[in-house]
PyMOL Python script that loads the backbone (N, CA, C, O; Angstrom):
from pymol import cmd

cmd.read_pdbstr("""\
ATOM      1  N   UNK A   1       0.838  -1.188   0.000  1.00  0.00           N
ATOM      2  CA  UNK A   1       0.000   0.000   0.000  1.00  0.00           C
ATOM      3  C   UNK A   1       0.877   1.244   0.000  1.00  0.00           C
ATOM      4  O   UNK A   1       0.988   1.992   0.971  1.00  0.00           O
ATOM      5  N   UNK A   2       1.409   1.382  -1.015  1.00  0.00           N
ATOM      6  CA  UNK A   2       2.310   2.725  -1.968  1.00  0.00           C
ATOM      7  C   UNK A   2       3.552   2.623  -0.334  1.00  0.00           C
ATOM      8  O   UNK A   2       3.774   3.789  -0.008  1.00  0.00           O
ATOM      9  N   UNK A   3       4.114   1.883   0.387  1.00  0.00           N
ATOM     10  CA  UNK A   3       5.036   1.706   1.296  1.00  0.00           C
ATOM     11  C   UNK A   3       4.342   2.030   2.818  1.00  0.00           C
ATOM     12  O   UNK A   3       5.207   2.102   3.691  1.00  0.00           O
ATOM     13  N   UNK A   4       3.353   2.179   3.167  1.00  0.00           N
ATOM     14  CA  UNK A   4       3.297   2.842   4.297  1.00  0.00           C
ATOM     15  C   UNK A   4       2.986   1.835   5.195  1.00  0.00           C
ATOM     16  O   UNK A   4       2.523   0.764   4.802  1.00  0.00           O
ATOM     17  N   UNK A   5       3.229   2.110   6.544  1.00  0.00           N
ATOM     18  CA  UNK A   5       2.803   0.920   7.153  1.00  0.00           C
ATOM     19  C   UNK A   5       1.369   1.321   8.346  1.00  0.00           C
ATOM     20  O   UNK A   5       0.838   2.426   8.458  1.00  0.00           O
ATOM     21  N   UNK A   6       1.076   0.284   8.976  1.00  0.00           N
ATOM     22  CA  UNK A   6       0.440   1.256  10.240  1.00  0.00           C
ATOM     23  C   UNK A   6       0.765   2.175  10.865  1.00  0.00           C
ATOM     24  O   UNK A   6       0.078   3.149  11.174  1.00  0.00           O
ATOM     25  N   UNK A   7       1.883   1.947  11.123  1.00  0.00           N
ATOM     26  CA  UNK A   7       2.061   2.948  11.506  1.00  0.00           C
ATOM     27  C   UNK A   7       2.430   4.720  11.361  1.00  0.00           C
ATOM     28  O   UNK A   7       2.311   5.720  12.069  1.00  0.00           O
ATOM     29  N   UNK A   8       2.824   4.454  10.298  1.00  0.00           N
ATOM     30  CA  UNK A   8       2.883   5.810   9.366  1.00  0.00           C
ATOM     31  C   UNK A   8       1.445   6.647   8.972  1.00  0.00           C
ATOM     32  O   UNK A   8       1.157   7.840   8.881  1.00  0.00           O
ATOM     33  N   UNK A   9       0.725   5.403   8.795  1.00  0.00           N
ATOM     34  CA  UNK A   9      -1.134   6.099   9.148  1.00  0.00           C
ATOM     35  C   UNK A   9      -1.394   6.370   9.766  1.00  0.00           C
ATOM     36  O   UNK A   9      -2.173   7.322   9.795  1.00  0.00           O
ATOM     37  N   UNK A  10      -0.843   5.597  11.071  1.00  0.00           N
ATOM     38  CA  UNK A  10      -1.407   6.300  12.715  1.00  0.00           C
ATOM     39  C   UNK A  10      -0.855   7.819  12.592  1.00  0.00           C
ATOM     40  O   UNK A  10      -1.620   8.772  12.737  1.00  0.00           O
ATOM     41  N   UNK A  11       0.001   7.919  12.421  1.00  0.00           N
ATOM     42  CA  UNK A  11       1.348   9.171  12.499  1.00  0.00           C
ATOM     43  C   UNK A  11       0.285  10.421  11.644  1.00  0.00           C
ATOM     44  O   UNK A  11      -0.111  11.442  12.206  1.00  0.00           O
ATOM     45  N   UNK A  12      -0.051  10.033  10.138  1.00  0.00           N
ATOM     46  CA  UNK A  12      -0.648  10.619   9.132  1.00  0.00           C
ATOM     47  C   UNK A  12      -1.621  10.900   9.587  1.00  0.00           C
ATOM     48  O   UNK A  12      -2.128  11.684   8.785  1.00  0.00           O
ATOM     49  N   UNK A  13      -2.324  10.758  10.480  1.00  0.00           N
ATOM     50  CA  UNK A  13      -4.185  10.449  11.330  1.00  0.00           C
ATOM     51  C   UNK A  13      -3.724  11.360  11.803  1.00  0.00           C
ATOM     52  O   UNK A  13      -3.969  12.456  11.299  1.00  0.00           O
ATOM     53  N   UNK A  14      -2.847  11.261  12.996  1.00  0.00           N
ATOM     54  CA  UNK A  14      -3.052  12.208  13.997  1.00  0.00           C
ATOM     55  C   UNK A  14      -2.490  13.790  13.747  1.00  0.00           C
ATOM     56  O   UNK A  14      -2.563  14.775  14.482  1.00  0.00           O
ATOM     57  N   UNK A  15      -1.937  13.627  12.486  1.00  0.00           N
ATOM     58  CA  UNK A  15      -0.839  15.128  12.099  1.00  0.00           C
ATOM     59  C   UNK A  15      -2.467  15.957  11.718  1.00  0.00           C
ATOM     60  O   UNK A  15      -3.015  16.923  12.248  1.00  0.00           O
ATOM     61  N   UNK A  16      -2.882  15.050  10.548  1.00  0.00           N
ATOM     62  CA  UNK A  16      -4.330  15.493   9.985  1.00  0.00           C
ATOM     63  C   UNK A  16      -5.345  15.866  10.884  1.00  0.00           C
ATOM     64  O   UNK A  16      -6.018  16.870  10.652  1.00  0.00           O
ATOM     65  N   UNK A  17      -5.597  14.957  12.204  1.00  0.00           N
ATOM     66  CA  UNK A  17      -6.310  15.792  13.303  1.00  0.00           C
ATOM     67  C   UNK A  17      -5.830  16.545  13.264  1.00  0.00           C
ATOM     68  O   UNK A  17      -6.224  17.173  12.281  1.00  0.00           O
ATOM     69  N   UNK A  18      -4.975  17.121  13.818  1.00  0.00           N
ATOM     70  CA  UNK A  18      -4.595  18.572  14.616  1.00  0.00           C
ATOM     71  C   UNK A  18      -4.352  19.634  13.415  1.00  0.00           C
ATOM     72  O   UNK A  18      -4.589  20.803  13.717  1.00  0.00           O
ATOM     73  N   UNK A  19      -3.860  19.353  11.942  1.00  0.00           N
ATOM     74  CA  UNK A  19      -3.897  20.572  11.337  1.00  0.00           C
ATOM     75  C   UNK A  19      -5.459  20.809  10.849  1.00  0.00           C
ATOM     76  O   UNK A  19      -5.878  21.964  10.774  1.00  0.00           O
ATOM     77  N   UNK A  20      -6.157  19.889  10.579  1.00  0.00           N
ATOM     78  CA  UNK A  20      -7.764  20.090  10.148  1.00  0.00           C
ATOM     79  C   UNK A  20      -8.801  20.584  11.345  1.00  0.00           C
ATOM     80  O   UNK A  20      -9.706  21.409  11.217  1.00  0.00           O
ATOM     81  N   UNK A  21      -8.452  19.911  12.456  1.00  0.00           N
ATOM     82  CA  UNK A  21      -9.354  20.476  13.794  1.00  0.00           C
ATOM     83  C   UNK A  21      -9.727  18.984  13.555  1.00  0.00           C
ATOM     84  O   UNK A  21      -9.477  18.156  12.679  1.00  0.00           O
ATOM     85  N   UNK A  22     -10.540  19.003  14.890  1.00  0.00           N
ATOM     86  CA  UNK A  22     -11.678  18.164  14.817  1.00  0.00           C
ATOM     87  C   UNK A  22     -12.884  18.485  14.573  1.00  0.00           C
ATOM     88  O   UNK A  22     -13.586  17.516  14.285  1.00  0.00           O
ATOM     89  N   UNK A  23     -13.545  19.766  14.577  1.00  0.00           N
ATOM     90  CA  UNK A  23     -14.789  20.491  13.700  1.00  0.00           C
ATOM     91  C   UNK A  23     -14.971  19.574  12.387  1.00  0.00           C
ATOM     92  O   UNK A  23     -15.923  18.814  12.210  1.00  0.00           O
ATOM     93  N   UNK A  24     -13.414  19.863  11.093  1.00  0.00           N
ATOM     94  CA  UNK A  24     -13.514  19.515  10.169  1.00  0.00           C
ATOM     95  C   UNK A  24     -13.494  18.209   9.982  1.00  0.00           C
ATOM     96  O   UNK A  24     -14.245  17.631   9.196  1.00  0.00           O
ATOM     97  N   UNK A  25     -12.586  17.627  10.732  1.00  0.00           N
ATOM     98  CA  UNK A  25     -12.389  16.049  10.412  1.00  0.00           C
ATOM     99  C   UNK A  25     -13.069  15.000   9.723  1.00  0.00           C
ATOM    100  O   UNK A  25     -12.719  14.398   8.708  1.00  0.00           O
ATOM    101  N   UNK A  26     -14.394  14.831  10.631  1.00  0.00           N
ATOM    102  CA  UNK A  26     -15.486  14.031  10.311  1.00  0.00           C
ATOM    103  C   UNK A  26     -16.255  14.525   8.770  1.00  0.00           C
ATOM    104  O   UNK A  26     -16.553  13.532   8.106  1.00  0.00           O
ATOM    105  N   UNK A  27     -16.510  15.452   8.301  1.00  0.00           N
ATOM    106  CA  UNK A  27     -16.349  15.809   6.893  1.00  0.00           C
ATOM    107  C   UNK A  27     -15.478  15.585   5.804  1.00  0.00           C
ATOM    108  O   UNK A  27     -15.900  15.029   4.790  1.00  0.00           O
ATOM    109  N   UNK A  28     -14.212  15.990   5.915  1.00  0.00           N
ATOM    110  CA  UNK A  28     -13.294  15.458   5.367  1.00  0.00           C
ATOM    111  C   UNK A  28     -13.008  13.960   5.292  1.00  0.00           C
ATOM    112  O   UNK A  28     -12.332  13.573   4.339  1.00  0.00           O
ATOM    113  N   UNK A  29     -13.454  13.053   6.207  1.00  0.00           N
ATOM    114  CA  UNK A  29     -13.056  11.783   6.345  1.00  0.00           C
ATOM    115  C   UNK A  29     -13.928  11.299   5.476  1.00  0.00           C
ATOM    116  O   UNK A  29     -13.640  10.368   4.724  1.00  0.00           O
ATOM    117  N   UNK A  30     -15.478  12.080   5.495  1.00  0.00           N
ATOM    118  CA  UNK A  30     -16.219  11.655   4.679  1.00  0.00           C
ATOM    119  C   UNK A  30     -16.348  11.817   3.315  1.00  0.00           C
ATOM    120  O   UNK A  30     -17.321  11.283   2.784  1.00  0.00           O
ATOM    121  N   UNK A  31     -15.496  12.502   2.573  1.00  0.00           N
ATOM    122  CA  UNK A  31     -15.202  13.114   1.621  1.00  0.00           C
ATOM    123  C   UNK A  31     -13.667  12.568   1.242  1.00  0.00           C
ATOM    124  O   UNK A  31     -12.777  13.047   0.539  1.00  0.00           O
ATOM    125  N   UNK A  32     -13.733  11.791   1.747  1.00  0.00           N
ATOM    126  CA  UNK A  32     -12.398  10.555   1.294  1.00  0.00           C
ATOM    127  C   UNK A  32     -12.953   9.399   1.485  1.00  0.00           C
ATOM    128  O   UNK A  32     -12.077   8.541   1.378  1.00  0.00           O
ATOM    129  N   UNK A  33     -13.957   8.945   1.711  1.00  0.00           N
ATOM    130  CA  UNK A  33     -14.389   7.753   1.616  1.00  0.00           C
ATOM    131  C   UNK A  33     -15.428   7.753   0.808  1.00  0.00           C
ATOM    132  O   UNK A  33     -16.078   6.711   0.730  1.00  0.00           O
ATOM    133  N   UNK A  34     -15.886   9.091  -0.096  1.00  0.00           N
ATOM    134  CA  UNK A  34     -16.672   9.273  -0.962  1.00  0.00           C
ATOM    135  C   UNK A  34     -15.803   9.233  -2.197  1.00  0.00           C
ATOM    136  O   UNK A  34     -16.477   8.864  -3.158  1.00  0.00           O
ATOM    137  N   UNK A  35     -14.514   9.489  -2.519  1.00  0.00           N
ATOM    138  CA  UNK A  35     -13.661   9.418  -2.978  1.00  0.00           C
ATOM    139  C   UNK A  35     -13.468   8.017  -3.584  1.00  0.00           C
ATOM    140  O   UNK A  35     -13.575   7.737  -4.778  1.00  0.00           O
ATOM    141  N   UNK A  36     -13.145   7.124  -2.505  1.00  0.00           N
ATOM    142  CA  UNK A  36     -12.809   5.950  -2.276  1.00  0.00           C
ATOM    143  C   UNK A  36     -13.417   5.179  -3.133  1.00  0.00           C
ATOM    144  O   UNK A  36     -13.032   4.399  -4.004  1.00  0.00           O
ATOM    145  N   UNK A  37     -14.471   5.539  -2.726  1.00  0.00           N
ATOM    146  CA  UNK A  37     -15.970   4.714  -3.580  1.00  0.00           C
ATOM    147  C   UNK A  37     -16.066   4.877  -4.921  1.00  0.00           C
ATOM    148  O   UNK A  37     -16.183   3.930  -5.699  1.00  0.00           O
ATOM    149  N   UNK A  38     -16.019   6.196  -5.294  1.00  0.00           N
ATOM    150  CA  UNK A  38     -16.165   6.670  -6.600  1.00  0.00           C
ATOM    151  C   UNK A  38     -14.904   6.387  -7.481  1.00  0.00           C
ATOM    152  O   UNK A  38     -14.984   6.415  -8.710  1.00  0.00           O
ATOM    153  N   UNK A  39     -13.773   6.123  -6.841  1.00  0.00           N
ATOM    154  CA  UNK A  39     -12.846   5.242  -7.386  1.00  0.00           C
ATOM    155  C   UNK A  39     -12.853   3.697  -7.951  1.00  0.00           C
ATOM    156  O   UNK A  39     -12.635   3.203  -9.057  1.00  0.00           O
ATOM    157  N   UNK A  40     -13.248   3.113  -6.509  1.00  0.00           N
ATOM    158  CA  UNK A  40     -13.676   1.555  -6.757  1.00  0.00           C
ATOM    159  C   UNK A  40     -14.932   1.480  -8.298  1.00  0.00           C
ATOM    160  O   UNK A  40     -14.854   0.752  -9.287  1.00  0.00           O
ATOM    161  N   UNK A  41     -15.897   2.436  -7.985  1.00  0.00           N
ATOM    162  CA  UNK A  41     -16.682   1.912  -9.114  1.00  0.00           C
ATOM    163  C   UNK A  41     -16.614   2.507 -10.400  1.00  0.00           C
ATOM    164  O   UNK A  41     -17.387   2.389 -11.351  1.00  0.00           O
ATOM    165  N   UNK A  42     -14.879   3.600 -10.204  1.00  0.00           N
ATOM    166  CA  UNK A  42     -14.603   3.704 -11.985  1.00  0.00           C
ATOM    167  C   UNK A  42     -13.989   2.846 -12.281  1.00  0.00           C
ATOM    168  O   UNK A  42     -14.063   2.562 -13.476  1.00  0.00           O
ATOM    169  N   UNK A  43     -13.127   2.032 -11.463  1.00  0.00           N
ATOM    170  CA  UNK A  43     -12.371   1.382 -11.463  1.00  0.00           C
ATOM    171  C   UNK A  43     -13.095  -0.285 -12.161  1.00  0.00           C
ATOM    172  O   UNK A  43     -12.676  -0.865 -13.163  1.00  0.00           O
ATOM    173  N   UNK A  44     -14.565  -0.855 -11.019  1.00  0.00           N
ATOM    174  CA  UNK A  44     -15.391  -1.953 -12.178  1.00  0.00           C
ATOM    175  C   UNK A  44     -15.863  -1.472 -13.094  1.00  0.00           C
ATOM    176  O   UNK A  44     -15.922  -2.277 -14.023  1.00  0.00           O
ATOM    177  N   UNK A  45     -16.449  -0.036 -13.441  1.00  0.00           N
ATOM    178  CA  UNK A  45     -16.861  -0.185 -14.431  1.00  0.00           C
ATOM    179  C   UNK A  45     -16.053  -0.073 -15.667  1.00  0.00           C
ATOM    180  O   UNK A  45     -16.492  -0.409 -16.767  1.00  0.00           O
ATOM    181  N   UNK A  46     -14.819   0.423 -15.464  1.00  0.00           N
ATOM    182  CA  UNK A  46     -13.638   0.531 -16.572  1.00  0.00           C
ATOM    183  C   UNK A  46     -13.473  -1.185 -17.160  1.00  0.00           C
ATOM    184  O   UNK A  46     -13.532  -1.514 -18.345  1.00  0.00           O
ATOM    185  N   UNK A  47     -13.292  -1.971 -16.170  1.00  0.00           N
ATOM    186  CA  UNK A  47     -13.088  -3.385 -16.185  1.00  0.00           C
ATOM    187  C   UNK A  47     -14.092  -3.850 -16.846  1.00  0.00           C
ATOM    188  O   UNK A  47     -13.869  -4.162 -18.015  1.00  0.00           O
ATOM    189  N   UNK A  48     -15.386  -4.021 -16.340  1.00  0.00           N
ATOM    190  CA  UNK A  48     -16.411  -4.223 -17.181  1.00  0.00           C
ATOM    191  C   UNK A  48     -16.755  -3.509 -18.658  1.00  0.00           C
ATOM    192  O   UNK A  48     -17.640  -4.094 -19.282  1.00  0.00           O
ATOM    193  N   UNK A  49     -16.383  -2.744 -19.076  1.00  0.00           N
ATOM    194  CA  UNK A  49     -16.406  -2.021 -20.374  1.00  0.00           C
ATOM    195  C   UNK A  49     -15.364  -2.701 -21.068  1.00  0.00           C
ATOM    196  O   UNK A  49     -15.599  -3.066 -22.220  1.00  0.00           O
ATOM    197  N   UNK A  50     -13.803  -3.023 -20.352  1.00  0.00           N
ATOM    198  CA  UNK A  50     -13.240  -3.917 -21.169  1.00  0.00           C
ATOM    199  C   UNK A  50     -13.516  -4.980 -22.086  1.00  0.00           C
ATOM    200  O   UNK A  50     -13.494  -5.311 -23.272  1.00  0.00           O
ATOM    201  N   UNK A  51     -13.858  -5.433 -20.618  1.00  0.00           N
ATOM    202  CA  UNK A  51     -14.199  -6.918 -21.192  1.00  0.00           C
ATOM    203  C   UNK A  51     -14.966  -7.187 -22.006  1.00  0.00           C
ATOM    204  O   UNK A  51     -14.865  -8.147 -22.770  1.00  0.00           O
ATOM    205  N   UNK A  52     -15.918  -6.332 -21.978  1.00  0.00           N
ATOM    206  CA  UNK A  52     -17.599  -6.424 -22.854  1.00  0.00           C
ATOM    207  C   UNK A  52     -16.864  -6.063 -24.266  1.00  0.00           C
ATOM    208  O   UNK A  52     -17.065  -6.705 -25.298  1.00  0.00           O
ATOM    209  N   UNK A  53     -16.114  -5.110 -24.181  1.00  0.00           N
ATOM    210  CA  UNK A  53     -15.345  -4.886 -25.601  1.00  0.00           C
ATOM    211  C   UNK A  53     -14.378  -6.080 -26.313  1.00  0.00           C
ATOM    212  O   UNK A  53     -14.591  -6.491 -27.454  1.00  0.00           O
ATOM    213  N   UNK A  54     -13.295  -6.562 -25.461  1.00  0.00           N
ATOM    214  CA  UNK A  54     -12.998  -7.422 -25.839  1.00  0.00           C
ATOM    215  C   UNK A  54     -13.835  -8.774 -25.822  1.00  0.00           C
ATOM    216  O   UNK A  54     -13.119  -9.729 -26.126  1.00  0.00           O
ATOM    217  N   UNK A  55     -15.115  -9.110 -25.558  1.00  0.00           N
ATOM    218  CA  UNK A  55     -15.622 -10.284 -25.743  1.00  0.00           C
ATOM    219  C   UNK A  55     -14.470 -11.529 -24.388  1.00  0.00           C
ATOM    220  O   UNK A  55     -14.213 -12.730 -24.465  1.00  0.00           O
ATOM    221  N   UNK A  56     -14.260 -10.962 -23.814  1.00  0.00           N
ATOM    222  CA  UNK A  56     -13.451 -12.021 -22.800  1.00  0.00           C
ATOM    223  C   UNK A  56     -13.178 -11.400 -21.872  1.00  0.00           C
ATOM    224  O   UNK A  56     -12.868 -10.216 -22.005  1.00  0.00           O
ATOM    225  N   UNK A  57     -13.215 -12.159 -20.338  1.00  0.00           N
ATOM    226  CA  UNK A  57     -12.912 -11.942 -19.260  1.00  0.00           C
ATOM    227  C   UNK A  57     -11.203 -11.823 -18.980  1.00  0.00           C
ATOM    228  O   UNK A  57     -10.218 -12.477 -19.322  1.00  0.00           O
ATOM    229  N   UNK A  58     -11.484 -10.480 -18.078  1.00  0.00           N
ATOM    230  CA  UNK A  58      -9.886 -10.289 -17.365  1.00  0.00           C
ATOM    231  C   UNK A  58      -9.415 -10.920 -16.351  1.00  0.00           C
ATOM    232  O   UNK A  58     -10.092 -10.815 -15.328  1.00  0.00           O
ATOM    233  N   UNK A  59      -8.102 -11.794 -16.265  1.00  0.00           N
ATOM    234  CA  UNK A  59      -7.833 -12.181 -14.875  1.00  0.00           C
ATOM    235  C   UNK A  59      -7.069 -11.600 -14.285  1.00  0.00           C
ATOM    236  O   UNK A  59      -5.937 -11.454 -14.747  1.00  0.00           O
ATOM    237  N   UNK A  60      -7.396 -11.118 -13.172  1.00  0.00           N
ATOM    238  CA  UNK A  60      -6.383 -10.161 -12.557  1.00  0.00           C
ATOM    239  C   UNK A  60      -5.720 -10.527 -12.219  1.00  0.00           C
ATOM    240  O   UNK A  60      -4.626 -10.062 -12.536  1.00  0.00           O
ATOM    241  N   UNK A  61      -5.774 -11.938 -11.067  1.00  0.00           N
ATOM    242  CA  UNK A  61      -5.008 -12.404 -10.361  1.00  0.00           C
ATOM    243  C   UNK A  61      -3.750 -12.863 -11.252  1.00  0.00           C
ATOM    244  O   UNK A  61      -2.596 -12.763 -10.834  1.00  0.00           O
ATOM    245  N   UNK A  62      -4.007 -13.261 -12.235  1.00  0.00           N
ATOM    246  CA  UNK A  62      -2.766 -13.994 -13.248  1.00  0.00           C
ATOM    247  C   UNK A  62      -1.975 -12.884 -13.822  1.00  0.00           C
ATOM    248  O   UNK A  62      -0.902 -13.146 -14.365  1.00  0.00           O
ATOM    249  N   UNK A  63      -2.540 -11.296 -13.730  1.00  0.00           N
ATOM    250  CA  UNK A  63      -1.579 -10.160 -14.095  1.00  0.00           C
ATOM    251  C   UNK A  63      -0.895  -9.841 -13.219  1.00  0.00           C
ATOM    252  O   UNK A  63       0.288  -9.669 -13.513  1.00  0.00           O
ATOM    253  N   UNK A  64      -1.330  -9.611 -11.720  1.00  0.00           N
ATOM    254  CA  UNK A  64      -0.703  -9.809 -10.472  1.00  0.00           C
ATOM    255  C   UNK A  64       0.634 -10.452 -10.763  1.00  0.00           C
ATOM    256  O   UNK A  64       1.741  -9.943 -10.937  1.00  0.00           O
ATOM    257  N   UNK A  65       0.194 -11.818 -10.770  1.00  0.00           N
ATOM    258  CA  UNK A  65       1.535 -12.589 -10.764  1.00  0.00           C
ATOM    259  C   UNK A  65       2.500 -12.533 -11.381  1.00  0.00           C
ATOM    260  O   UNK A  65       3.665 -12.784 -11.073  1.00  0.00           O
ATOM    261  N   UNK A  66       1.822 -12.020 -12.766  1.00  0.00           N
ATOM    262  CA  UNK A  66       2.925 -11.831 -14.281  1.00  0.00           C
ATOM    263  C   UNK A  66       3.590 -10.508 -13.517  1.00  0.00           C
ATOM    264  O   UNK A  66       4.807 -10.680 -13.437  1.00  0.00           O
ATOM    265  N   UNK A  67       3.130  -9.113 -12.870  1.00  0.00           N
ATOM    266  CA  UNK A  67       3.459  -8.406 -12.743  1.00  0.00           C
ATOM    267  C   UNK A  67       4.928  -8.503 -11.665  1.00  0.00           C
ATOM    268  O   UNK A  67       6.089  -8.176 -11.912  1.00  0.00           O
ATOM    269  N   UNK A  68       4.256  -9.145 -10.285  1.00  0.00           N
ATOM    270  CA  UNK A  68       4.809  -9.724  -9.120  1.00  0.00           C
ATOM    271  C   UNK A  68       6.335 -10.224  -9.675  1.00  0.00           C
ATOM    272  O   UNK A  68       7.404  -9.888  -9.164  1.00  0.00           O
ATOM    273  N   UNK A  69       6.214 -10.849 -10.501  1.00  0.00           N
ATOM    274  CA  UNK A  69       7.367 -11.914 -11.027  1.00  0.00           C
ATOM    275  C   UNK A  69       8.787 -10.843 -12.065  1.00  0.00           C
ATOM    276  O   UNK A  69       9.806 -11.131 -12.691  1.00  0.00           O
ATOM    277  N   UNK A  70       8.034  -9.572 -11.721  1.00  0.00           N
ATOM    278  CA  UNK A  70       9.464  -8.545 -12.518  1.00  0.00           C
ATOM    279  C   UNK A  70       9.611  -7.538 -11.301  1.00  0.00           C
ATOM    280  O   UNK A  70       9.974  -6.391 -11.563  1.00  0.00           O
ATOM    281  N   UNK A  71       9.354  -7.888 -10.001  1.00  0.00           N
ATOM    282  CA  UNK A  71       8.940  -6.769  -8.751  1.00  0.00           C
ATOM    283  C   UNK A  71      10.845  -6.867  -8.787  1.00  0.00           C
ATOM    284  O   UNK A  71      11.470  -7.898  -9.033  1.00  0.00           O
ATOM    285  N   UNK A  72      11.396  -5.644  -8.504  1.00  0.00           N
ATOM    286  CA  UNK A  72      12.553  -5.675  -7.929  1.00  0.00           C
ATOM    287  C   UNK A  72      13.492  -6.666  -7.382  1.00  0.00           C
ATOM    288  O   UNK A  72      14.461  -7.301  -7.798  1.00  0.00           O
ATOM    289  N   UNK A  73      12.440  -6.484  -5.650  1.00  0.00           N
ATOM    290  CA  UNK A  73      12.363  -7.153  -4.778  1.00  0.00           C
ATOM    291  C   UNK A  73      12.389  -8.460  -4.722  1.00  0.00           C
ATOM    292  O   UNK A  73      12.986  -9.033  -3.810  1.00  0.00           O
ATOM    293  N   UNK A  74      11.647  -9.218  -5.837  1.00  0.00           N
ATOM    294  CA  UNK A  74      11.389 -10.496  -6.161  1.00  0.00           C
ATOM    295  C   UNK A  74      12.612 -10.748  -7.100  1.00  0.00           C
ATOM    296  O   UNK A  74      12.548 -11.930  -7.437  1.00  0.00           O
ATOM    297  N   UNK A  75      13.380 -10.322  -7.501  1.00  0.00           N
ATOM    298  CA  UNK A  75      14.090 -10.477  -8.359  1.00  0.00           C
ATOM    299  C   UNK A  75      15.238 -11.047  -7.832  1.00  0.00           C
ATOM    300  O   UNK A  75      15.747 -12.158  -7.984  1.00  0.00           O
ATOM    301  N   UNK A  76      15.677  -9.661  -6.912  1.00  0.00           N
ATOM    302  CA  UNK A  76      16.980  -9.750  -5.976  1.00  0.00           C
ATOM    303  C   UNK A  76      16.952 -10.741  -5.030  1.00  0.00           C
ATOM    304  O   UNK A  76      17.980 -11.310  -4.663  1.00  0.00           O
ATOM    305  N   UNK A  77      15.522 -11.075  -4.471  1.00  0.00           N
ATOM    306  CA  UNK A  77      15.555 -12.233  -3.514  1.00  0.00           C
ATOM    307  C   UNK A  77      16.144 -13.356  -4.353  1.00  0.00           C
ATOM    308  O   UNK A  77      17.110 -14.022  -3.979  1.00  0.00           O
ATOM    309  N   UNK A  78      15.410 -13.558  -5.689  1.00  0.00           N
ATOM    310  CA  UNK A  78      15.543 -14.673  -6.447  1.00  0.00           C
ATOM    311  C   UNK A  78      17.233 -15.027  -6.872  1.00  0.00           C
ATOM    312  O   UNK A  78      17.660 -16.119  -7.246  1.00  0.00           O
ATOM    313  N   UNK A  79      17.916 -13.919  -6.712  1.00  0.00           N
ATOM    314  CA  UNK A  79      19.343 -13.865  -7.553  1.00  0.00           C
ATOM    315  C   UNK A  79      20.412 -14.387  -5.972  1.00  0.00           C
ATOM    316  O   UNK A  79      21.563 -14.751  -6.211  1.00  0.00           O
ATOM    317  N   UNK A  80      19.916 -14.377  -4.435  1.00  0.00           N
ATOM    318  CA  UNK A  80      20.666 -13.950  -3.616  1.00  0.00           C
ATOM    319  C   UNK A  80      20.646 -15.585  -3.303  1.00  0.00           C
ATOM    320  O   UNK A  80      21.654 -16.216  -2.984  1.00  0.00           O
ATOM    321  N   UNK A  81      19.440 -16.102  -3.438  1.00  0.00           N
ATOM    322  CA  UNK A  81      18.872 -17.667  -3.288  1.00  0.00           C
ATOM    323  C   UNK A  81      19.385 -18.581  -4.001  1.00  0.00           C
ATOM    324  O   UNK A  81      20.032 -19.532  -3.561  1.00  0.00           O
ATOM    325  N   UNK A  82      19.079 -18.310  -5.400  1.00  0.00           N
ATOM    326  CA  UNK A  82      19.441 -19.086  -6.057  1.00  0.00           C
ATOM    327  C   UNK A  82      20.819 -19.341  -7.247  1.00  0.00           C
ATOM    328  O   UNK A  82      20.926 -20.410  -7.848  1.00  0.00           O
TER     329      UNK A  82
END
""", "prot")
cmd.dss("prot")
cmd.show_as("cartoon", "prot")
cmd.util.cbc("prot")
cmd.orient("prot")
């Protein structure tokens, strides 16, 4: 999740309390999870328009992997191992 961990969210949470207030917060939070949403469903319906175009289903999970399998990380592990 773009590197961050929990804890760097906790950190990111609480900086964002105090420069937003807490007045604003609960608005804003909601206005990122309206965000969120409206992402997720450009996001199926982009997918679904694909596919309907190409006449065939996408597998994600198998691009994942194709992707996974040129990761850096995965690489260098692979070179240090084997």
């Amino acid at each position: 999740m773009l590197g961050l961990s929990l804890e760097k969210l906790i950190v990111i949470g609480i900086i964002a309390a105090v420069v937003i207030g807490p007045e604003r917060l609960p608005r804003y939070a909601a206005k990122l999870g309206e965000l969120i949403r409206s992402f997720r469903d450009f996001t199926a319906a982009s997918k679904a328009k694909a596919e309907s175009e190409l006449g065939m289903s996408i597998d994600t999970a198998k691009w994942n992997r194709q992707v996974r399998r040129y990761d850096p990380r995965t690489i260098v592990k692979d070179a240090w191992t084997g």
